[in-house]
N, C-alpha and C positions, 0 to 999 in steps of 0.2 A: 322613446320616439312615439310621436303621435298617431294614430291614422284610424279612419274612420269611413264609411262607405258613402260618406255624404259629398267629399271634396277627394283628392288625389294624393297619398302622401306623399309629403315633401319632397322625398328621394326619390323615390318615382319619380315624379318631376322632372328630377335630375338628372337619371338614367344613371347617375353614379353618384357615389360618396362627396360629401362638401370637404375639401381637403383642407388643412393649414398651410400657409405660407407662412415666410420668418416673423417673427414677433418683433415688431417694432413699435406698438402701442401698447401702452399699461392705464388700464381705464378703472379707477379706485371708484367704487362708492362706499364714502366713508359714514353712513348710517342712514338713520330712515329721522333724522329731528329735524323739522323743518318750522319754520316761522306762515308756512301758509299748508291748505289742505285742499289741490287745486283737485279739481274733478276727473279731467282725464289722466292724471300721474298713474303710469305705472309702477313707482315704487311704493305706492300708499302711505307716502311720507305726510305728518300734520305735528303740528305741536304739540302733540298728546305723543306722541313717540321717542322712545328714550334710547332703543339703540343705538350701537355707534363700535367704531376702533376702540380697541383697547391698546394701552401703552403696548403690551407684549407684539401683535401684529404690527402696529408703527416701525417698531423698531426692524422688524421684519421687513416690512416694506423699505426703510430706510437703506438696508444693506440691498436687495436688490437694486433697487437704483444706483448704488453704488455699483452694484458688482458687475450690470450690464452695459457695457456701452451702445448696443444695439438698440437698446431702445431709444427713439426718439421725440417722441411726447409721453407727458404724464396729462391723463385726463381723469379730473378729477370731479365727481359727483356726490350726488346727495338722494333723497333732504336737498337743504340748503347746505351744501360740503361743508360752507365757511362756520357752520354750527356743531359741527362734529369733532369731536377730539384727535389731531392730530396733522388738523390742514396745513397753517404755517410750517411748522418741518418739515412737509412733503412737498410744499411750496418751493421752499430755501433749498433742501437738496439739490431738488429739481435740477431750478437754477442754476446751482453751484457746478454743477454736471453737466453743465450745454445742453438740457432739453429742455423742447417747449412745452409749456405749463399751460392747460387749456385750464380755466375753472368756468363749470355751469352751473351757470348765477341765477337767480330770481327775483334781479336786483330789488327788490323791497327789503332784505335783507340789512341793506346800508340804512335804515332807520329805524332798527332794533337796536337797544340799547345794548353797550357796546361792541357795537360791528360797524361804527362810525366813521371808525378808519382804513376802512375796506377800499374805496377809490383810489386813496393815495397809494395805498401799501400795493395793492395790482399795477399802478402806473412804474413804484421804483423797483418792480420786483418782473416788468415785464410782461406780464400774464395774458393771456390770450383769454377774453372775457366769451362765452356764447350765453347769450340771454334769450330768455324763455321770453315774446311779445308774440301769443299766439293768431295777433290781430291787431291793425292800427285801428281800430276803432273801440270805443272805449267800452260799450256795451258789450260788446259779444266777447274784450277781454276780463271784466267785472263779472260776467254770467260761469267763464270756465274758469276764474282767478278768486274769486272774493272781490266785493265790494273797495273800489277804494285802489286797488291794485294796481289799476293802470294808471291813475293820475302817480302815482310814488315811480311807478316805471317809466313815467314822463320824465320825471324831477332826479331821476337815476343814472338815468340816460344823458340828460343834460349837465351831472354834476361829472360825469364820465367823461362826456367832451372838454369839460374846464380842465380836468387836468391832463389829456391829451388825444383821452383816446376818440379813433374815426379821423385822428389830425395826424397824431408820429408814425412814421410807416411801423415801428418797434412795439406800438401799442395797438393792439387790432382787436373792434369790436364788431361781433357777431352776435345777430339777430336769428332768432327759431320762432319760425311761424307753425301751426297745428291746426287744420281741419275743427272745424265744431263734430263736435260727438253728433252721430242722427240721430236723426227723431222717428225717423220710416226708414222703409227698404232706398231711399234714394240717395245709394249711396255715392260720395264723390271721389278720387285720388284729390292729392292736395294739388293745386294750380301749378301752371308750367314756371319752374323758379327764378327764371331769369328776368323776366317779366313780371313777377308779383315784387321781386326785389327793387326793381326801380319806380312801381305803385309805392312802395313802402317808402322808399327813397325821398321820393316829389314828398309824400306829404307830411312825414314827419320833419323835412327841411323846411316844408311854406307853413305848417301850423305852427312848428316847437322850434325850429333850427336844431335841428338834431341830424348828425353827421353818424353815419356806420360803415363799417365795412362791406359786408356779406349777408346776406340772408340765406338762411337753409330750411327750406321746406322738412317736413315730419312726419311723414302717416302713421297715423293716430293706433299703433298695432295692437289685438283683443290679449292685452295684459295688464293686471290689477286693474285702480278699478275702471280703467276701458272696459276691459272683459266682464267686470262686474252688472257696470251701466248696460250692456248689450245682451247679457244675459237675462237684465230684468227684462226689459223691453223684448224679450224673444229675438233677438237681431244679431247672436253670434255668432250661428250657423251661413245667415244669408252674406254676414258680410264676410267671413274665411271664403265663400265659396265665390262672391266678387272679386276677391284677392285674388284666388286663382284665374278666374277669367281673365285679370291682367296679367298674367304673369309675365314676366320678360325675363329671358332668358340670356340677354344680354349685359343686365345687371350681377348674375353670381361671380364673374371674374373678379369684381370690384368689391363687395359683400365684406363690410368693415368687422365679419367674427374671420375673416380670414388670416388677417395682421395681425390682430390684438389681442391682448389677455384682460377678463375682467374679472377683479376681484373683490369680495363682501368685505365689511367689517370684519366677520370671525377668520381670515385668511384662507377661505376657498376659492377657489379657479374656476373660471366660465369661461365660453368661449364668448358672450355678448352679455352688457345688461337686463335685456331680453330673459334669457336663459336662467342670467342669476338670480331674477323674480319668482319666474316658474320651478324654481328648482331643477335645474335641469344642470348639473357639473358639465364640469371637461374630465376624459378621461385618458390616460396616458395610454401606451400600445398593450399593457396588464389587462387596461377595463378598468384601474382604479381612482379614484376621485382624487383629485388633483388639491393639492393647496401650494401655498406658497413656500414653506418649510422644504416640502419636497425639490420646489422648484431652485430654491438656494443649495440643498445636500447634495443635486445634481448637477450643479453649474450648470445649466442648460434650462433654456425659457422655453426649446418647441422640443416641447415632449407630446407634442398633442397630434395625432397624424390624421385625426376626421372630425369635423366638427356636426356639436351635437342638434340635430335641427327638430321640428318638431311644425305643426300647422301653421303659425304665427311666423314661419319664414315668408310666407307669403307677404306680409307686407312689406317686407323689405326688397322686394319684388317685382313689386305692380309697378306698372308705368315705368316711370323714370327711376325709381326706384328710391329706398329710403335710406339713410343712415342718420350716425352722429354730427356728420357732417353733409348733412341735407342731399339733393338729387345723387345717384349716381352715374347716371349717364344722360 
């Protein structure tokens, strides 16, 4: 646990423990290989990165999904997930098993040579796409994305709707917007999301005819290299202690490490992806570091009775609050 005499920790905060509720999401990131090396990724995924699932944890993970019915999404991460060993079967279980299959896409991805078939296979396989378009504007998503990135995320998007999805109610496509990183102490929460959602709306219909679902705001939380970038810039103090200024107390009931379990490539247990950057496990009511092995040898997914927080709770906090799935209240 975090704390330091400059901001409040976390549980303090709280006045009490951040508890678990039942597990009903499994949020995989299944390695750090990505096809792009976006500036503010907290998982420091770039095409120079080679981890990933190995067959032995797949299989692993494979029986879980089987063996829980409680659970009812699988959220699956990266890197780009669809680049990592082990997606499709985790995909197809899924499925096979009544849950929803969220994959978080980069859609640039679908123009890497063979990953071609990535739109079709999401449309007959169902999947719940949430795409990274940190901005409709092409600069400011080329400056945190690579050059080049947002015109493919145009042409991703639009090969998206040809085969259904923003159109079948069964195929649902989600949009993730993200704050530009600062440059000064002026710092912002991400805009109110109901209203940046149908900005986003009007004009990717009147410029591109582009159809979505949802948009979910993101605050930009000081991990990898966020925390990197604001550490050079001296800005990672001022903005943890902005975070707390917002705090909202009204967002912990909803606080997405409450439901879920997140798990690395090597099969250890987080209580968010947040956590499993920082190194910070889940631990069981022992004190001992969680994986998935245990989690199977014990038929039982909530072995976790307090979740692990640390400074960077705060952004998921502030304001309206942040998740995987954008505002919380």
């Amino acid at each position: 646990m975090q704390a330091t005499s400059k901001f409040t920790n976390f549980n303090h905060k709280l006045n009490t423990p951040l508890t678990k509720k039942q597990i009903t999401v499994l949020q995989i990131n299944l390695g750090k290989r990505c096809n792009l090396a976006c500036t503010h990724c907290h998982v420091e995924a770039s095409p120079k990165r080679t981890e990933e699932l190995s067959p032995e944890i797949c299989t692993q993970l494979i029986e879980l999904i089987h063996k829980f019915p409680e659970i009812e999404i699988v959220d699956l991460t990266g890197g780009a997930p669809e680049m990592n060993y082990g997606f499709k079967p985790l995909v197809e279980v899924a499925r096979a098993t009544n849950k929803q299959v969220i994959v978080r896409s980069n859609l640039t991805i679908y123009f890497v040579d063979g990953f071609g078939d990535l739109p079709e296979y999401f449309a007959q396989n169902q999947v719940r796409i949430v795409a990274s378009l940190p901005c409709y504007l092409a600069d400011n998503v080329d400056k945190m994305r690579g050059a080049g990135v947002f015109d493919d995320s145009i042409k991703a998007l639009q090969w998206l709707n040809r085969v259904g999805y923003g159109h079948e109610p069964n195929l649902i496509l989600d949009l993730v917007y993200n704050p530009q990183l600062p440059i000064g102490e002026k710092f912002a929460l991400a805009p109110e999301q109901q209203q940046l959602e149908q900005d986003y709306k009007k004009f990717l219909k009147y410029k591109f005819n582009i159809k979505f679902n949802n948009l979910f705001t993101i605050t930009n939380l000081p991990v990898g290299r966020t925390k990197l970038y604001l550490e050079r810039k001296q800005l990672y103090i001022p903005y943890l202690q902005f975070l707390e200024a917002h705090f909202n107390a009204s967002t912990v009931e909803h606080l997405m490490c409450r439901n879920e379990l997140s798990i690395d490539y090597l099969g250890n247990v987080y209580d968010c992806d947040f956590n499993q950057m920082m190194n910070l496990p889940a631990k069981n009511a022992n004190g001992e570091n969680l994986t998935v092995a245990q989690l199977l040898a014990a038929s039982n997914l909530d072995l976790i009775s307090e979740v692990q927080t640390a400074a960077y709770c705060y952004g998921c906090t502030a304001g309206s609050g942040s998740s995987c799935g954008g505002a919380l209240v």
